[in-house]
C-alpha positions as CSV (number, residue, x, y, z in Angstrom):
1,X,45.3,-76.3,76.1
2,X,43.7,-74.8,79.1
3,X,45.0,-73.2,82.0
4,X,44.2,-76.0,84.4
5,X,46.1,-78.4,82.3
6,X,49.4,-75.8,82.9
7,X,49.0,-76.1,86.3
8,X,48.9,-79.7,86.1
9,X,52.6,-79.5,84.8
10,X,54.9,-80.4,87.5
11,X,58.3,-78.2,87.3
12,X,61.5,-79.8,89.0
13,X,62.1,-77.0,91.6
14,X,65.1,-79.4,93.1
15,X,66.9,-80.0,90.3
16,X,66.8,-76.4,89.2
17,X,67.9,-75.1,92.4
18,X,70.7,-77.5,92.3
19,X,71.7,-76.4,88.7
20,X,71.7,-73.1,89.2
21,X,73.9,-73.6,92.3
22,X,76.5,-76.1,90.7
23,X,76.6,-73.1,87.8
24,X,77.1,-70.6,90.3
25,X,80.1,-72.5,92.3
26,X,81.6,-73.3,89.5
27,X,81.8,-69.9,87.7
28,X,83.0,-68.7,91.1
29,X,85.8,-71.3,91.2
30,X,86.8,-70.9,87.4
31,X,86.9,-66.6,88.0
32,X,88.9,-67.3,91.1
33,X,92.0,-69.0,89.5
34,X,92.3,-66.9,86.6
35,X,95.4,-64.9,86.3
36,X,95.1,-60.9,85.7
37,X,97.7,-58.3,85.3
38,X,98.3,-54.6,86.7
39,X,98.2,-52.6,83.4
40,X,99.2,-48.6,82.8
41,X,98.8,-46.9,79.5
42,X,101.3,-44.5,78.0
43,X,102.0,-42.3,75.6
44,X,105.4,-43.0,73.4
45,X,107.1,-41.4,70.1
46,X,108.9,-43.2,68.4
47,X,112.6,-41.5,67.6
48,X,115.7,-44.0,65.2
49,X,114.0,-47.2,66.1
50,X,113.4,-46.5,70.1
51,X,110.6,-45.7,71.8
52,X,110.5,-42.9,74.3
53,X,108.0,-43.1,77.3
54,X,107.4,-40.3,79.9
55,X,106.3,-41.9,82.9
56,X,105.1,-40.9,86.0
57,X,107.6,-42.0,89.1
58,X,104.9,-43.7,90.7
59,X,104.2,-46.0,88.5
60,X,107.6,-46.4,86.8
61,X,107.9,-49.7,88.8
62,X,104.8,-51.3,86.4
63,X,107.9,-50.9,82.9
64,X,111.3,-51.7,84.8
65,X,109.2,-54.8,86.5
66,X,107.4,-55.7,83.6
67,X,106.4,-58.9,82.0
68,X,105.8,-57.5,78.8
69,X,103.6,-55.0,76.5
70,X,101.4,-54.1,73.8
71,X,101.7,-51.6,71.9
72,X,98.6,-51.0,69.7
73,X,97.0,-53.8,70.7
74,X,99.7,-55.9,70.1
75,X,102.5,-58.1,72.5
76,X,106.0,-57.4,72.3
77,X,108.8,-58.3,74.6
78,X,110.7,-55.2,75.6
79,X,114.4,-54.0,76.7
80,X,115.0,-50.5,78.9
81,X,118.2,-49.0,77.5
82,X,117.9,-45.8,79.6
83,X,116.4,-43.8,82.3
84,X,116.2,-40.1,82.1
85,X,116.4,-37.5,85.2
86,X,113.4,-36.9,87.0
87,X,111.4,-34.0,86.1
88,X,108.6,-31.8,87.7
89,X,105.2,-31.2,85.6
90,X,104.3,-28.1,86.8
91,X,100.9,-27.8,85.5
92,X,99.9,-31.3,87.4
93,X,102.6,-31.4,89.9
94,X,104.0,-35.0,88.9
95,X,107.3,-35.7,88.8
96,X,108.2,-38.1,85.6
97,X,110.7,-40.1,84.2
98,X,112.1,-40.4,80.4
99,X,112.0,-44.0,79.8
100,X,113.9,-45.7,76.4
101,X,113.0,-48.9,75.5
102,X,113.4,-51.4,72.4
103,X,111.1,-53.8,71.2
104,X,111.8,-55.8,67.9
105,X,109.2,-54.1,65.5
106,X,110.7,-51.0,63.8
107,X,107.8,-48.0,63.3
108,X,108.1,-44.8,61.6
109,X,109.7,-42.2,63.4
110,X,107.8,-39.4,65.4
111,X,105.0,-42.1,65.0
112,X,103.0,-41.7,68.8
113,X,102.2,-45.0,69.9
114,X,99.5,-46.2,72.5
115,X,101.8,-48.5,75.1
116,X,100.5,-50.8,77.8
117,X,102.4,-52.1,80.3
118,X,101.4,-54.9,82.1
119,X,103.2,-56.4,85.2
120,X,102.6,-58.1,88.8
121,X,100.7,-61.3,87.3
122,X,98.6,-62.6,90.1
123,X,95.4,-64.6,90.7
124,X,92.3,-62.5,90.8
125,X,91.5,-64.5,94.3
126,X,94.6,-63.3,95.5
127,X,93.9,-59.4,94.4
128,X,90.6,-59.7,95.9
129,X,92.2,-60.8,99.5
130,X,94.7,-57.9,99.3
131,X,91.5,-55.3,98.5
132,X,90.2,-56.4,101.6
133,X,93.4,-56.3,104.1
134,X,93.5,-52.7,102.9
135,X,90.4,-51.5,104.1
């Protein structure tokens, strides 16, 4: 095979073009309507089957809102038994908030557990148009 028998070869530019774009719209559309989650991490210890959970104020809206959360990379629904007082950090100037919770799996005690909470479910369409009201 030479190379003027290559050129010879005719590619369907169209149809090509139109694939690409049908790929495109579509992946668009399917990203669009998928539904994301605000997530935080914290820190816990476990103490007598609760968990403990110092949280910063700011975002102590993300647990008592919650959907639900996974601790070490698994799901768990979750209850708040208590609140504690508000206390100053004064190396980073945060004020935080002892949180109790319960979930149904019992760990070890002073066991430090990895805790993501995730809350406000919305579409990622949605999240995009409130990124740009902002600015």
């Amino acid at each position: 095979m030479d190379y003027s028998l290559l050129l010879k070869i005719k590619f369907p530019l169209k149809i090509t073009y139109l694939f690409i774009t049908i790929i495109f719209i579509g992946s668009f559309i399917y990203v669009s309507f998928l539904k994301c989650y605000d997530t935080f991490t914290y820190k816990g210890i476990v103490n007598n089957e609760l968990i403990y959970i110092n949280v910063p104020t700011n975002y102590l809206d993300t647990l008592l809102n919650g959907k639900f959360i996974k601790i070490n990379k698994v799901k768990y629904n979750y209850e708040i038994l208590s609140l504690g007082e508000v206390e100053l950090d004064k190396d980073s100037y945060l004020y935080y908030q002892m949180v109790c919770i319960k979930v149904d799996k019992k760990f070890l005690n002073n066991e430090v557990l990895t805790i993501t909470a995730y809350a406000n479910q919305e579409k990622i369409i949605q999240k995009v148009g409130k990124f740009i009201r902002k600015e």
